[in-house]
DOLUM-186962 format. One line per field, with one value per residue (C-alpha): residue number from 1; x, y, z; chain. Coordinates in steps of 0.001 Angstrom, whole numbers. Layout:
residues N
pos: [NUM|...]
c1: [X|...]
c2: [Y|...]
c3: [Z|...]
unit: [A|...]
This chain:
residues 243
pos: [1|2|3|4|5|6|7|8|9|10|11|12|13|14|15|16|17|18|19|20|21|22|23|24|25|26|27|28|29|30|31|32|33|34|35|36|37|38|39|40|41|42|43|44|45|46|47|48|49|50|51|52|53|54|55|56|57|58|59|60|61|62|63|64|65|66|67|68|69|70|71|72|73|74|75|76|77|78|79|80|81|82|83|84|85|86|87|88|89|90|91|92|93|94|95|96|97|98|99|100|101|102|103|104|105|106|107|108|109|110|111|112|113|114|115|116|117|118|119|120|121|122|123|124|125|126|127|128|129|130|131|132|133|134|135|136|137|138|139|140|141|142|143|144|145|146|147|148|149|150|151|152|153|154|155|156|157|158|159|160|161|162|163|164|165|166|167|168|169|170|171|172|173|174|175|176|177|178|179|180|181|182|183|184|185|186|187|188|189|190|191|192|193|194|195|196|197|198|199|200|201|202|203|204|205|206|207|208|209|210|211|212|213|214|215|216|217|218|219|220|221|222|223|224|225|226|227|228|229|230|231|232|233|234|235|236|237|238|239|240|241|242|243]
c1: [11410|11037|13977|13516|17207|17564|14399|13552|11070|10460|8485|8535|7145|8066|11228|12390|12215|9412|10582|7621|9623|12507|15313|12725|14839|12083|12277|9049|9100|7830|4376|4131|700|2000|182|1421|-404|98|-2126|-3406|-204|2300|3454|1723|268|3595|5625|3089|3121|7216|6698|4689|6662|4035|6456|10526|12187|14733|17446|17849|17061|14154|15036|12715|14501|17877|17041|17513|13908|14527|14270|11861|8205|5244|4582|8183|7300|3893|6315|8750|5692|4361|178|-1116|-4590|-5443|-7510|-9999|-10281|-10330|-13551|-13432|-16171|-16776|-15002|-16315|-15404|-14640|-12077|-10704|-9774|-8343|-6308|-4914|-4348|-2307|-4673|-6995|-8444|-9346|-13097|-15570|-15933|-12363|-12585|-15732|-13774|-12113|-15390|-16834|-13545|-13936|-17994|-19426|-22305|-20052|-23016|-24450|-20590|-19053|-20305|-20754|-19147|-16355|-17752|-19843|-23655|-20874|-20602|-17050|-17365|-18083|-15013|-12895|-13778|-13697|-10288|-9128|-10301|-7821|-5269|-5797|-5917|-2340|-975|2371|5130|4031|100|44|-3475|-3923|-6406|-8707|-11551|-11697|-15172|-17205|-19731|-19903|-21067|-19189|-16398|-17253|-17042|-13653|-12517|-13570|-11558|-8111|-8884|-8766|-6264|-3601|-4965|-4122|-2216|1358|3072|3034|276|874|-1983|-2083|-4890|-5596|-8649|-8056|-9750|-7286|-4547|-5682|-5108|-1738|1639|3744|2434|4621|3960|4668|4443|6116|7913|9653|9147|8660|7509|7670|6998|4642|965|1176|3843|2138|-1149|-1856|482|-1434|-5360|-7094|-4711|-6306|-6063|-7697|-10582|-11232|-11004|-13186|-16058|-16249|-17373|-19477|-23425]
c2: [4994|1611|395|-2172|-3387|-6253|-8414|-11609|-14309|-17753|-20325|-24290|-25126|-29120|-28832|-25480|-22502|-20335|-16146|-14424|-11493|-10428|-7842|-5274|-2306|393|3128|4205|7673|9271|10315|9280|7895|5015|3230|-352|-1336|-3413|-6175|-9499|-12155|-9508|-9604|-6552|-8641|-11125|-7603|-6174|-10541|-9600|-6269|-7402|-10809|-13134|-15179|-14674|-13554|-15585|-13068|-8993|-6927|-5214|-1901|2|3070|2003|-1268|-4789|-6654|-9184|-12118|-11295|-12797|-10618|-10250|-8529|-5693|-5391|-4440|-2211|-457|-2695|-3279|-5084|-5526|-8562|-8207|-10761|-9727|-12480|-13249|-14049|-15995|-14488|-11893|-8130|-5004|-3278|-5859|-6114|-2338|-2891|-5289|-3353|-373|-2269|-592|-3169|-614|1494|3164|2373|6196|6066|3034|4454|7363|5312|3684|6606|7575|5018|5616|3434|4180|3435|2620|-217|-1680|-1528|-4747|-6670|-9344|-9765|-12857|-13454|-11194|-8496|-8265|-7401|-3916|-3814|-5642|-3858|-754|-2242|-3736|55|1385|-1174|-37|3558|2471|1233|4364|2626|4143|2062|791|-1807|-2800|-5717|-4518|-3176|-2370|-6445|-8568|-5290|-3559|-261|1786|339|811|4718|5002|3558|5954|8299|6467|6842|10550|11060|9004|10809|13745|12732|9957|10273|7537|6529|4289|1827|348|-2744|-1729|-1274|1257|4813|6515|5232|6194|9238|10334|8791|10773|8046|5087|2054|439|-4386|-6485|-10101|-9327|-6046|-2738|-1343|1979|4342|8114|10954|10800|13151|11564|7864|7937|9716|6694|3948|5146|3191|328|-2760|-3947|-333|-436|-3993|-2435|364|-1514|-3777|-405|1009|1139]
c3: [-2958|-4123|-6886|-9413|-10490|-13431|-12168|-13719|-12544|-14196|-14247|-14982|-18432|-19501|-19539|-19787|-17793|-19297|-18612|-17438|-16080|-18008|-16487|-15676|-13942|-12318|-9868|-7959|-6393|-2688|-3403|-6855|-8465|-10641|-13086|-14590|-17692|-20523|-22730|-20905|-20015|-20304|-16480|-15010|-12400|-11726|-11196|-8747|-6973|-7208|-5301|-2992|-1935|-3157|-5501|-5238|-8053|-9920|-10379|-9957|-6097|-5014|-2413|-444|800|-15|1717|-48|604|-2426|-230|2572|3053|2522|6179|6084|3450|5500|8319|6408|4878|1364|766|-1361|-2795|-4348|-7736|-5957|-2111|351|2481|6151|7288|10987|10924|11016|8763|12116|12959|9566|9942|13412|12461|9353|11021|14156|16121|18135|20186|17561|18149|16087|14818|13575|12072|10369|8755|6642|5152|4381|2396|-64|-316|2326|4552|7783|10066|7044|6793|10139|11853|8521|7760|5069|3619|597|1416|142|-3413|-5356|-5409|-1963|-1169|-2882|-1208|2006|1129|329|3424|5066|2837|4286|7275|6961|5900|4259|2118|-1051|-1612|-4729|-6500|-8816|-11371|-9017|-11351|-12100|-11541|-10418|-12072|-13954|-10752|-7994|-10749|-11188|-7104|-7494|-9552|-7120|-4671|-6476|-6867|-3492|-2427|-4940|-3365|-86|741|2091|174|-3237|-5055|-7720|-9776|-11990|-14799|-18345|-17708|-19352|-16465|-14252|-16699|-16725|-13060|-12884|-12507|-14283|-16666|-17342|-20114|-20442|-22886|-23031|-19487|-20242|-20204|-23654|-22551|-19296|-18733|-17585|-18456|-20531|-22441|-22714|-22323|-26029|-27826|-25954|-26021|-28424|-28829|-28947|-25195|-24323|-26864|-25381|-21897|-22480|-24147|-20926|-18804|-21221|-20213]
unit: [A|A|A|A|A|A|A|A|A|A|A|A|A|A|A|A|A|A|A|A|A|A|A|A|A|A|A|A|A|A|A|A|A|A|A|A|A|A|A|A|A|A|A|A|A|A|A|A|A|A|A|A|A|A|A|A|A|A|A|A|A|A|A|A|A|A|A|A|A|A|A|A|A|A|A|A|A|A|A|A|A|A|A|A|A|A|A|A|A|A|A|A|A|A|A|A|A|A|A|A|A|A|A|A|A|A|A|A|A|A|A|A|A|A|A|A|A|A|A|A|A|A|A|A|A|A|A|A|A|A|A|A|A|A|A|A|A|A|A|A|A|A|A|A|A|A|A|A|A|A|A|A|A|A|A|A|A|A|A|A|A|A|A|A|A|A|A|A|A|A|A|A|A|A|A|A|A|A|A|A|A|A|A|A|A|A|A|A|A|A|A|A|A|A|A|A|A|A|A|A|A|A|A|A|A|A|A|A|A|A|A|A|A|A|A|A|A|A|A|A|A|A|A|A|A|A|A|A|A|A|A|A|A|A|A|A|A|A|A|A|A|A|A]
């Protein structure tokens, strides 16, 4: 369980202090399918930076399982069971999908046909993928599937996306979707998505709802997802997928 007590994260603007997270409290349950959304610059993506250990909060505690991890790096949470998916996947110039998966897993001797297993759960023709390399002959929605399978690969108590469906296109977005249905089907841990996309919304358990650094609404999907479809931010959304 991951527990989200009085947060608050600023930055420098002249100055002043600008708030760009204000005394957020949020609890994220075992095997829960969480989704954050919220319209553009309200924080969505500084809270899931905060989770992750990317930036340091300027007051309030972050606990994973009772334990305080406000203040460690984000090699730490890796360790104590935090991923984290970058809305822009990094590229590695030499080295190999296969080793990428290793390396996530902690497993350098995994085989090649396990490694493969986890390609072909996010839609990936393992034997096209496994000796590619992560560098740019892969387009985004490649990556981000590739970055997934990493993710699964990890196994961890808590796996955080930043707007996942960003900079790909509408297929390699529908395959995503496809992706997320699975993993809430099967994934021991919980999941916690950054997005704005009613399709993701949709398969959630729990949608939180911020604007202007605070939470303004939280519930089941059922509860929040018929006050927030066709607000502006989601019409906006919608028409960016839409063939």
């Amino acid at each position: 369980m991951l527990t989200i007590e009085n947060l608050s994260f600023q930055v420098p603007e002249g100055s002043k202090e600008k708030e760009i997270i204000k005394h957020v409290n949020l609890t994220i349950g075992d095997n829960k399918f969480v989704v954050i959304t919220g319209p553009n610059g309200g924080g969505k993506s500084t809270l899931a930076k905060l989770i992750a250990g990317i930036e340091t909060p300027t007051a309030g505690t972050i606990s994973l399982d009772g334990e305080d991890i406000t203040h460690m790096s984000i090699t730490e949470r890796a360790r104590k069971g935090i991923s984290f998916a970058f809305q822009q996947p990094v590229r590695f110039k030499g080295v190999q999908v296969l080793d990428l998966i290793r390396l996530a897993s902690g497993k350098q001797d995994m085989s090649a046909s396990d490694a493969c297993q986890y390609l072909s759960e996010v839609g990936l023709c393992a034997r096209d993928y496994i000796n590619r390399e992560v560098n740019a002959s892969l387009s985004g929605g490649e990556l981000k599937r590739i970055e997934i399978a990493t993710v699964l690969a990890r196994s961890t108590k808590l796996s955080v996306f930043d707007e996942p469906e960003a900079g790909i296109d509408l297929w390699s977005f529908q395959n995503l979707i496809q992706v997320f249905e699975r993993m809430r089907e099967t994934t021991k841990g919980s999941i916690l998505i950054i997005s704005h996309q009613e399709r993701i919304l949709n398969i959630a358990d729990e949608i939180v709802v911020i604007a202007d650094g605070q939470i303004v609404k939280q519930g089941t999907r059922d509860e929040i997802l018929p006050e927030i479809v066709g607000t502006p931010a989601a019409v906006e959304s919608c028409q960016n997928y839409r063939g």
